[in-house]
C-alpha positions in Angstrom: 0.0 0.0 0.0 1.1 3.6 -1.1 0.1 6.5 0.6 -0.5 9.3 -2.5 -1.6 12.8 -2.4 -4.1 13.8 -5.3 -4.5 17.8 -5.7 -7.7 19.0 -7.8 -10.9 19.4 -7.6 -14.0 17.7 -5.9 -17.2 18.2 -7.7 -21.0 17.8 -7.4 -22.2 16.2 -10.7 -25.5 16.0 -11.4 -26.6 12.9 -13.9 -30.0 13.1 -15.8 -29.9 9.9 -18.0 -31.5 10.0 -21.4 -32.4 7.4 -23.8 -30.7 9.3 -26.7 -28.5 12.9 -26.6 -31.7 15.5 -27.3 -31.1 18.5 -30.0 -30.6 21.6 -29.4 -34.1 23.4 -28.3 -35.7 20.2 -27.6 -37.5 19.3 -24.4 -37.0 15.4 -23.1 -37.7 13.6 -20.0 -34.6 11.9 -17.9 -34.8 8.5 -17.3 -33.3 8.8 -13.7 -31.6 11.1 -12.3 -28.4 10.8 -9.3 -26.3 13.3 -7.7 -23.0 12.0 -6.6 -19.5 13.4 -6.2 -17.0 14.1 -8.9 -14.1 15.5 -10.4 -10.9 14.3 -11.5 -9.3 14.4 -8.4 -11.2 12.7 -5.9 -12.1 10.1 -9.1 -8.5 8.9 -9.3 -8.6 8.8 -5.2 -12.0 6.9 -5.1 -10.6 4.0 -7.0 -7.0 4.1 -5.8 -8.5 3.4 -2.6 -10.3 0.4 -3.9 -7.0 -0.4 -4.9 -5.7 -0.4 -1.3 -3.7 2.6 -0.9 -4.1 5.6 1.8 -5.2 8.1 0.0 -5.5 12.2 0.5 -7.2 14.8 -1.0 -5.7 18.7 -1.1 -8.9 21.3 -3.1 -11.2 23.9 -2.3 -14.6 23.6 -0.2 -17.5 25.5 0.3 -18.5 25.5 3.7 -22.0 24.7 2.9 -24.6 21.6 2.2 -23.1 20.1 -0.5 -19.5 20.6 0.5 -20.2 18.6 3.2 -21.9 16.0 0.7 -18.7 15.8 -1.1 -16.4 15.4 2.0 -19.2 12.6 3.9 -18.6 10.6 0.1 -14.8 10.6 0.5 -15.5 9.3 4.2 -16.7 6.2 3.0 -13.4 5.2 1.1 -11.1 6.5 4.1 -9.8 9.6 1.9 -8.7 12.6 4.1 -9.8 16.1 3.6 -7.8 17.3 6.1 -5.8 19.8 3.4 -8.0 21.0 2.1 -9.2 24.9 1.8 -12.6 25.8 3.1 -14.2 28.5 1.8 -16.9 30.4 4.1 -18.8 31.8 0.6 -19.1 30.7 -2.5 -20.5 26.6 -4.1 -18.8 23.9 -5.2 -17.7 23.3 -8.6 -20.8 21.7 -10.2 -21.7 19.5 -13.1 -24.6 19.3 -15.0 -23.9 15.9 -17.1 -26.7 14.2 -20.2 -25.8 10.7 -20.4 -26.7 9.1 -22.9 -28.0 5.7 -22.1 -27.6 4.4 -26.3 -24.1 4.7 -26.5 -22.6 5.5 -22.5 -21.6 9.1 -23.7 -22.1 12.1 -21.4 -21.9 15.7 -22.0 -21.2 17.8 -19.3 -22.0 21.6 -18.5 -19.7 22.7 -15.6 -20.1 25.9 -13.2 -17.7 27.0 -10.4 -17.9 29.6 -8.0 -15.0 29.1 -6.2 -11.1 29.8 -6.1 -8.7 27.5 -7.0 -6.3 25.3 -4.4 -2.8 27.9 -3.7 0.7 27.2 -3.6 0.2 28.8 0.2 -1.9 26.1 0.8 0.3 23.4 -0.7 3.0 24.3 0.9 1.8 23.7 4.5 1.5 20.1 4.0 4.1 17.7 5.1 5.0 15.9 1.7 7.5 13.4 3.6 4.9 11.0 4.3 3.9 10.7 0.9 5.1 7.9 -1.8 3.4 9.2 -5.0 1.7 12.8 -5.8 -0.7 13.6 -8.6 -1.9 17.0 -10.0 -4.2 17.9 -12.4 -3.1 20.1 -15.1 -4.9 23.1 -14.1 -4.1 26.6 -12.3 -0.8 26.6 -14.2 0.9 28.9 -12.1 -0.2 28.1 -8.9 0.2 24.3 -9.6 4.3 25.4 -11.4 5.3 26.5 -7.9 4.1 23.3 -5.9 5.9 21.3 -8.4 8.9 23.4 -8.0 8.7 23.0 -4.1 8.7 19.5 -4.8 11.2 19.2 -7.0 13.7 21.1 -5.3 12.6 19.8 -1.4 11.5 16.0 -2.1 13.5 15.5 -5.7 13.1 11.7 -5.1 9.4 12.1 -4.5 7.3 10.3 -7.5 4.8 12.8 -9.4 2.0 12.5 -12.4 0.2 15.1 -14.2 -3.0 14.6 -15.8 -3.2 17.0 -19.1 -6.7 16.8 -19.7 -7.4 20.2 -21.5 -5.2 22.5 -23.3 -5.2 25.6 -21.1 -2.6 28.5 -21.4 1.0 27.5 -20.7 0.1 24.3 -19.7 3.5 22.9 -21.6 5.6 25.1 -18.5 4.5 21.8 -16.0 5.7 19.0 -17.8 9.4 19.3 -17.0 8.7 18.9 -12.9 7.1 15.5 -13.0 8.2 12.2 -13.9 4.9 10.8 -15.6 2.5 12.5 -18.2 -1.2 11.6 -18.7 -2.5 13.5 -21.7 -6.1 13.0 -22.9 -7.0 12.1 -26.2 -8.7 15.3 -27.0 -5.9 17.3 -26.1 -3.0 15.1 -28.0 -5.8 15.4 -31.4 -5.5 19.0 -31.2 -1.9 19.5 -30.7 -1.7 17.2 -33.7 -4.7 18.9 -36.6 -6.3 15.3 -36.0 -4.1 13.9 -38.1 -3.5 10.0 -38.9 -1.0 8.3 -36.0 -1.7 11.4 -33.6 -0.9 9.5 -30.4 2.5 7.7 -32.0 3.4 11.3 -33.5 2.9 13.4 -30.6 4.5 11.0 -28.2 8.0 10.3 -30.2 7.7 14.2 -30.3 7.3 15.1 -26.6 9.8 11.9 -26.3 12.1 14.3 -27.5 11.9 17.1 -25.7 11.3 15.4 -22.7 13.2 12.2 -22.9 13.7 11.4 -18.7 9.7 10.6 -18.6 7.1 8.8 -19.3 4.4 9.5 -21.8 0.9 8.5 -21.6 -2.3 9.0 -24.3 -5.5 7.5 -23.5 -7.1 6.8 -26.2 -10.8 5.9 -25.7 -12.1 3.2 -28.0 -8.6 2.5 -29.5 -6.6 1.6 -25.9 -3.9 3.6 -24.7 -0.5 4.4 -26.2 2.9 5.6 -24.4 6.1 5.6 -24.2 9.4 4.8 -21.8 12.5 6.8 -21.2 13.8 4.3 -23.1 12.2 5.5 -26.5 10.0 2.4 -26.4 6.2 2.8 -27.9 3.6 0.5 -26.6 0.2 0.4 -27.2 -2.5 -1.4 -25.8 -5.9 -2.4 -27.3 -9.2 -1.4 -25.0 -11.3 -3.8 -22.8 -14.4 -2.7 -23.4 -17.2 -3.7 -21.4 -20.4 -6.6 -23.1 -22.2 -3.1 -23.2 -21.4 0.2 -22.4 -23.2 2.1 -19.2 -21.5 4.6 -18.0 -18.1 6.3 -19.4 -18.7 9.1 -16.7 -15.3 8.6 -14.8 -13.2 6.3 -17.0 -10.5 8.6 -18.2 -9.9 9.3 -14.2 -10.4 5.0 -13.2 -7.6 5.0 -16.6 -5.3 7.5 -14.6 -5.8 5.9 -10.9 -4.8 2.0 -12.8 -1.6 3.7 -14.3 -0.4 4.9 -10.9 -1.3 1.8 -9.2 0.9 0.5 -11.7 3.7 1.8 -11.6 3.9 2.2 -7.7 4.2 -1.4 -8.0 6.9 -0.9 -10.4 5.2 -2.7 -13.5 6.9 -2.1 -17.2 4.8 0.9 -18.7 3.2 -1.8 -21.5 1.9 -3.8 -18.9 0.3 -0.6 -16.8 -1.1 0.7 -19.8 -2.8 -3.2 -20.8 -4.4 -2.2 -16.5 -5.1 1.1 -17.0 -7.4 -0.1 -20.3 -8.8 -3.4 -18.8 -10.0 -1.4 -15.1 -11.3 1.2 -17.5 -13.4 -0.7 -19.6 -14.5 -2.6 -15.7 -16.0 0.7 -14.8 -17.6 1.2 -18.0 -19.8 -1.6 -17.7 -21.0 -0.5 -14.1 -22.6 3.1 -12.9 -20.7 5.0 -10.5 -16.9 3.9 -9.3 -17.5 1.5 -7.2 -16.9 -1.7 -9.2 -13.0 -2.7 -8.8 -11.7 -5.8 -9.1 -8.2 -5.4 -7.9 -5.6 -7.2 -9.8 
């Protein structure tokens, strides 16, 4: 068991599930509705703890019904709170998400009213403890200076990065941690869409950043990444007998990687667990479906 740090956001999603996507305009009735917790964050947290490891959280909380609806979720799989922020005004991050019940897709409208975790706050937290840290690629320059801490006060001190969209100077992160997770959307437009987009933009970040390792999930068509070594592996996807719930998977993808490689696994074979957990939660609602290898 690793004891890992995640720092990002907690969310309040809201699921109305609809028997096919409705156009624009058009009035439909939900299926069934649930409000649960989200975000990326506490996502990769949720399942790493079904994967065994201690797990703590470090965001921002409104001190107010439905931040403590987020904090009683993360209760019930043993994930502190204990760093993070809370906020006396404002709401939690929320998301408004249309699943889709024909094909598992959702589309998500999101609305925060809140400020984002600080490098003041980061930097009160005792990292020693800690075996593995993971940040989501988001208030770049807040989120530059905690990696800098680290990297200059706990330089042995594993770190990942989830790249999930392409926000301003996003590329000034990627030389701080030792493992990249890019999403599929964001490699596609780095790369005009064009044919071999994961196996071009990974020889080309390869490259520049040739000490790491490079990660692109790639929905439908597995996972690709590559080793310090300059080696490209790819894995094909695991996809659920049908398709329920996507909601989650890139995030179950992320958490399956780290397990991995905390257990010190060759990046081909944590790339063949990251697809096969992630096509698990696909074929179940919600996150609480692992199977631990």
């Amino acid at each position: 068991m690793a004891c890992i740090l995640s720092v990002g956001i907690g969310t309040l999603d809201i699921i109305n599930s609809v028997d096919g996507y409705p156009a624009e305009d058009a009035e439909v009735r939900a299926t069934s509705q649930r409000i649960c917790r989200g975000g990326n964050a506490t996502n990769t947290l949720v399942v790493l703890s079904q994967m065994g490891h201690r797990c703590d959280w470090a965001g921002v909380l409104s001190n107010e019904p439905d931040g403590f609806r987020i904090v009683d979720d993360l209760k019930q799989y043993q994930i502190d709170t204990s760093h993070c922020r809370i906020e006396k005004k404002g709401k939690v991050p929320t998301s408004y998400i249309a699943q889709n019940l024909d094909n598992g897709s959702r589309t998500i409208i999101h609305y925060r009213d809140l400020p984002e975790f600080s490098f003041d706050d980061f930097a009160r937290i005792d990292l020693s403890r800690y075996d593995w840290l993971h940040f989501e690629g988001r208030n770049v320059d807040e989120t530059r200076k905690m990696l800098a801490h680290v990297v200059e006060n706990y330089p042995t001190l594993p770190c990942s990065l989830e790249i999930e969209k392409d926000r301003p100077n996003i590329e000034v992160l990627y030389k701080y941690v030792d493992t990249l997770l890019f999403s599929k959307n964001y490699v596609l437009k780095q790369e005009d869409g064009c044919d071999n987009a994961a196996q071009q933009f990974l020889k080309r970040m390869h490259q520049q950043f040739p000490e790491k390792r490079i990660i692109c999930a790639w929905g439908d068509s597995g996972a690709f990444g590559i080793d310090p070594n300059g080696k490209l592996s790819h894995s094909s996807p695991c996809p659920p007998a049908k398709v329920v719930d996507t909601l989650g998977a890139g995030d179950t993808f992320n958490a399956a990687i780290i397990d991995s490689l905390i257990k010190g696994l060759a990046l081909d074979e944590a790339l063949n667990s990251g697809c096969l957990i992630a096509g698990q939660k696909c074929g179940h609602v919600g996150l609480d479906f692992i199977n631990p290898l």
